[in-house]
C-alpha positions, 0 to 999 in steps of 0.5 A, spaced: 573 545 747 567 543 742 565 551 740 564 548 733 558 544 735 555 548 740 554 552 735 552 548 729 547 543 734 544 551 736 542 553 730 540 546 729 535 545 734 532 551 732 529 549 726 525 544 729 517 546 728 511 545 731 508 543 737 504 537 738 507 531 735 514 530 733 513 527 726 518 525 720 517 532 716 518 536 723 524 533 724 528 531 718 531 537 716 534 538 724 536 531 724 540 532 717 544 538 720 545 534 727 548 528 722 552 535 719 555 538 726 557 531 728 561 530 722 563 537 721 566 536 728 570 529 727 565 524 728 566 518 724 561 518 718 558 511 721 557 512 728 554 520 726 549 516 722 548 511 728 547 517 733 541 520 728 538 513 727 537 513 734 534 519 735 529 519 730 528 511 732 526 515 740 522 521 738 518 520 732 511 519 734 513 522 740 507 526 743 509 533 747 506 533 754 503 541 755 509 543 759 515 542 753 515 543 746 519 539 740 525 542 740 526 541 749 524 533 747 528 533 742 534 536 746 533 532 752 533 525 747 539 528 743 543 529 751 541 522 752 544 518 745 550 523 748 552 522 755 551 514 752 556 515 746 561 519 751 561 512 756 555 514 760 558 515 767 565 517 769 570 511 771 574 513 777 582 512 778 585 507 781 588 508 788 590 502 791 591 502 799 598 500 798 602 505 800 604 507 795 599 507 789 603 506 782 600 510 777 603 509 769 603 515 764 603 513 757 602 515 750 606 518 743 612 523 744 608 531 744 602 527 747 602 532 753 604 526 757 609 529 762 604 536 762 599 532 765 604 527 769 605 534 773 597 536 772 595 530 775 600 531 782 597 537 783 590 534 782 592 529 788 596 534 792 590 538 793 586 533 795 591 532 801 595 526 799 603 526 798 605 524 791 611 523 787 612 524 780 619 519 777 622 521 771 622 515 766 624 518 759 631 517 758 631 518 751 628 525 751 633 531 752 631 535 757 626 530 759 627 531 766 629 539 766 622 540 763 618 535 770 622 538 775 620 546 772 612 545 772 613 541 779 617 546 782 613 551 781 607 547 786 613 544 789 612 537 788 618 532 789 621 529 782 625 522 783 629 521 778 636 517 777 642 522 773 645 519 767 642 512 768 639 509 761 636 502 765 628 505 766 627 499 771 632 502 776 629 507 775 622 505 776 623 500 782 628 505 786 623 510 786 618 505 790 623 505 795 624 511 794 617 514 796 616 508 802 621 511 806 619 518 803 612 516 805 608 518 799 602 515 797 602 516 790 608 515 785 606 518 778 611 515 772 612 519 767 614 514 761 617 516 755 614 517 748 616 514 741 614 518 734 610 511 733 608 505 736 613 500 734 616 494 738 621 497 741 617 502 745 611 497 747 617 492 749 619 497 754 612 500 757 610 493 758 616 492 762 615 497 767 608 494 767 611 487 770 617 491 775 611 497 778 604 492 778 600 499 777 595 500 780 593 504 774 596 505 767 593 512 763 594 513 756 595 520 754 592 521 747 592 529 743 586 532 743 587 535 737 589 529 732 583 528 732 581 521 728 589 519 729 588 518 737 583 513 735 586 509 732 593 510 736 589 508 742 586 502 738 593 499 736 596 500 743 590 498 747 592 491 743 600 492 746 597 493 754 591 493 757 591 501 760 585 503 764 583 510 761 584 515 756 586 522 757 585 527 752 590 533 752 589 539 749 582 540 748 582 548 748 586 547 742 581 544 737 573 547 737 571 540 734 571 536 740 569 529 735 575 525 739 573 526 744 565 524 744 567 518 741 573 514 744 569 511 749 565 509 744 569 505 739 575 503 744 571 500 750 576 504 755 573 511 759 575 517 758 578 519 765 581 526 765 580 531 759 586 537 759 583 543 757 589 549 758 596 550 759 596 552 767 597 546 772 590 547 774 588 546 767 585 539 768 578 536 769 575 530 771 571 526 765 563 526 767 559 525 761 553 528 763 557 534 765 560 534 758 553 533 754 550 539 757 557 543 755 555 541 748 548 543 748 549 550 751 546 549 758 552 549 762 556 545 767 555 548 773 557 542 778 562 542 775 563 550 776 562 550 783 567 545 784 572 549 781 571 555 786 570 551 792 577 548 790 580 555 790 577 559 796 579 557 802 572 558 808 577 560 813 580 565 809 574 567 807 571 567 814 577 572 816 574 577 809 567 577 812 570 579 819 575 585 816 568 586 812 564 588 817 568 591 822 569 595 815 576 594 814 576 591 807 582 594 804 586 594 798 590 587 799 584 584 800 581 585 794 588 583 790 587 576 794 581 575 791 583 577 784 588 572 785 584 566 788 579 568 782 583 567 777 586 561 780 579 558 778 581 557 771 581 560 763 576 564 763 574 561 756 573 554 760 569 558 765 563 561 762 562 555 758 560 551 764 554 557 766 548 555 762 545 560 757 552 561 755 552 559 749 548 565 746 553 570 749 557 570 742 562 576 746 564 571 751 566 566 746 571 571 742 578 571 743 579 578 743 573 579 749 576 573 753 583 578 752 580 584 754 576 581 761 584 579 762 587 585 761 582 588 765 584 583 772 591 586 770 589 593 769 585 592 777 592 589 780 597 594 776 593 600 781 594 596 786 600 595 785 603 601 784 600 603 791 604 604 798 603 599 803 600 604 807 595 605 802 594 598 801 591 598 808 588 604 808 583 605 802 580 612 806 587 615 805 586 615 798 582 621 796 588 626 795 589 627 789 596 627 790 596 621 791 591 618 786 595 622 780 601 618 783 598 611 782 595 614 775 601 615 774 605 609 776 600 604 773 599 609 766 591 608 767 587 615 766 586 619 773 579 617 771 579 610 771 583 611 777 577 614 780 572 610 778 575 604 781 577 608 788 568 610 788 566 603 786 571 601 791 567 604 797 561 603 795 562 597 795 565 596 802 559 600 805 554 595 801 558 590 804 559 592 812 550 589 812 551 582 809 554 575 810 560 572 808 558 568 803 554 574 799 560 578 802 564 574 797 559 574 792 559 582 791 567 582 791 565 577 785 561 582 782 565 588 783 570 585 779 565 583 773 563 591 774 570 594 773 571 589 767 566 591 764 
C-alpha cells in the first residue's frame, strides 16, 4: 500500500538544498518529482498540479528557524496539503442506539463486498457487540456458501432465507430475526452488478427505503484505480451512501484512488481493507495515512493492532509463570499465535516510523522468509511432546533433541540455537515486569528470525 510513492516522495525530498531560505531555485526540481510521484501513482493530472501549486504557494520565501532544514519544512507542508487532500479527519460509522443498527453493503459484483461484510463484523465483534451478517445477493451462485465460511470461522451468526428471490423479505425478516436474537447490529451484504445500471440502483434503492440504514458503505476496488472514481461518482448520483471502502489495497503499490477520493466525491473514505484475513481492515485516519506516505510511520495505529491482540489478563498469567521461572514452550506458541495475529507483516513494518529506509523489509521474499521462520519456531515446537512442552529443562538430552531434528526436519544445529536463546531468554525474564517480560518474548522472536 502506497510502496510506489513512498519511495519516489523519498528520493525526492532529497534533492531539496539549502539551509536558510526556501526559494523557487531550491525547490523547483523537488516540486517537479512530487508532481511525478503523484501521477506515477494514479492522481489525476489536475489535482496533482493543484497539490504542488499549494505547496510552492506555503513554502516559498519560508525562512528556516534554526532547529529545522528545508526539506523538514518542506515534508511537514506536503503532509498538511495530504492529510487535507485525504478528508483531513476520519468520519466515524453510524451506529444508532436503536437496537439493531442497520448497516448496508453496497458496490460492483468482485468489489470485496462480501469479504469486508464479514471484516467488518468481526471489526464490531471485538468490540463487544453482537452482530449479524444477512445474505442479500440472490443473484450470485454461492453468494451465500461463501458469507457463511468466512463467518464461521470467527462463528458469526448469517441470516439468510434458502431459495427466496424477494430480497425485502430478505432484509425486512432479519431485522426481526436480530430483535428477537438480540443482536445490535445487522451487517446486509447486497448483490454486485458487472456495471451500474437501472436495475441493480431500483433494488438497492429499495432495500434502502424497507431497512432505513443507519448507515449505507460503498465498497470500491483499490486496485481500479481512476475506474472506482468514477464509479462512486455515478452511483453517489443514484444513493446517497455515507462512505467509502477501499479493498484491496495491498494489491496495488500506487495508492492514487485512495488519496484522492475524498476529495473529488465529497464522501469519507471509512475503512481501508488492505489484506485477505479477516483481521485485515483499518479505520481510515488520514493523518495516519499521510505519515504512512512520508516514511515516518504509523504508530497509533501500530499500538492499537497490538493491544486489540494481547489480552492484559493473559498476559498478567505469563508474567506470573515468568517469574516463578515457568515459562514453558506452549507459552511461547501462544505468543507467536497472538503476534501473528496482528496482521501482515508488510502492513506492520509500514507503521514503525523510519521504515522506509529498511528496503529488505519491503521485499516480498524477506517478508516470506520472516514468515517461514514463525513456522520454523512452531513446527519445533510442535514436534515436541507435551511432557517437553511444559518441561523445557528436559530438553537437554541429545536424544530428545535429534528426535524434535528430526520430526520438524530442521538441522540439531538450529534446534540448539533455538533451545539456549530459549533459556537465556527465561533467565533474563524471571527480574523484569510484565510488560517488558512481553517485550523481550517479542525480541526473542525477532532474534530467532534473524
Amino acid at each position: 500500500m502506497f510502496d510506489q510513492l513512498q519511495k519516489k516522495l523519498d528520493k525526492a525530498l532529497h534533492i531539496l538544498k539549502g539551509n536558510n531560505r526556501i526559494t523557487e531555485i531550491n525547490i523547483s526540481e523537488t516540486l517537479k518529482e512530487i508532481r511525478r510521484a503523484l501521477i506515477d501513482s494514479d492522481v489525476n493530472y489536475k489535482i496533482a498540479r493543484t497539490f504542488i501549486q499549494k505547496v510552492k504557494e506555503k513554502s516559498i520565501g519560508k525562512k528556516v528557524i534554526t532547529s529545522l532544514k528545508p526539506k523538514e519544512l518542506i515534508i511537514k507542508i506536503v503532509y498538511d496539503e495530504l492529510v487535507t487532500l485525504m478528508g483531513e479527519k476520519n468520519t466515524e460509522i453510524n451506529i444508532s442506539r436503536r437496537n439493531p443498527s442497520v448497516i448496508l453493503i453496497c458496490g460492483l459484483q468482485g468489489s470485496g463486498k462480501t469479504s469486508f461484510s464479514s471484516k467488518l463484523a468481526f471489526f464490531f465483534q471485538k468490540k463487544n457487540k453482537s452482530p449479524l451478517l444477512v445474505a442479500a445477493d440472490i443473484y450470485r451462485p454461492a453468494a451465500i456458501d461463501q458469507l457463511r465460511i468466512l463467518a464461521e470461522k470467527v462463528k458469526i451468526p448469517v441470516f439468510f432465507l434458502k431459495g427466496s428471490k424477494n430480497v425485502i423479505e430478505i432484509v425486512q425478516k432479519s431485522i426481526c430475526y436480530a430483535k428477537k436474537e438480540n443482536h445490535d447490529i445487522i451487517i446486509i451484504d447486497t448483490a454486485g452488478r458487472l456495471s451500474i445500471n437501472k436495475t441493480m440502483m431500483d433494488e438497492i434503492q429499495k432495500i434502502d427505503k424497507s431497512c432505513q440504514p443507519d448507515e449505507i458503505l460503498f465498497v470500491v476496488d483499490g486496485m481500479t484505480g481512476q475506474d472506482a472514481i468514477n464509479t462512486v461518482q455515478i452511483f453517489s448520483k443514484f444513493l446517497n451512501f455515507d462512505g467509502i471502502v477501499m479493498t484491496k489495497l495491498d494489491g496495488d503499490s500506487r495508492g492514487g484512488a485512495a488519496i484522492t477520493i475524498s476529495s473529488i466525491v465529497g464522501k469519507p473514505i471509512k475503512f481501508i481493507s488492505n489484506g485477505e484475513k479477516i483481521e485485515d481492515i483499518e479505520i481510515f485516519h488520514p493523518d495516519r495515512i499521510a505519515n504512512r506516505i512520508l516514511g515516518m510511520g504509523d504508530i497509533v495505529s501500530f499500538v492499537e493492532r497490538v493491544q486489540e491482540q494481547f489480552d492484559e489478563e493473559r498476559t498478567q498469567k505469563i508474567y506470573n509463570k515468568i517469574s516463578k521461572n515457568r515459562f514453558n514452550f506452549e507459552d511461547l506458541l501462544e505468543q507467536i499465535q497472538q503476534i501473528k495475529k496482528i496482521g501482515d507483516l508488510k502492513n506492520i513494518i509500514s507503521m514503525i516510523p523510519g521504515s522506509l529506509g529498511i528496503e529488505r523489509f519491503f521485499d516480498k521474499k524477506a517478508t516470506n522468509k520472516k514468515k517461514d521462520s514463525l513456522k520454523r519456531i512452531e513446527s519445533i515446537i510442535h514436534s515436541m511432546t507435551p511432557y517437553e512442552r511444559k518441561n523445557p529443562k528436559k530438553l537437554f538430552s541429545e536424544s530428545r533433541k535429534k528426535r524434535i531434528s528430526k520430526g520438524s526436519g530442521i538441522p540439531l544445529k538450529e534446534i540448539d540455537l533455538f533451545l539456549n536463546q530459549f533459556h537465556s531468554i527465561s533467565k533474563m525474564m524471571k527480574t523484569i515486569n510484565v510488560n517488558s517480560g512481553q517485550q523481550i518474548i517479542k525480541n526473542f522472536l525477532s532474534s530467532i528470525k534473524k
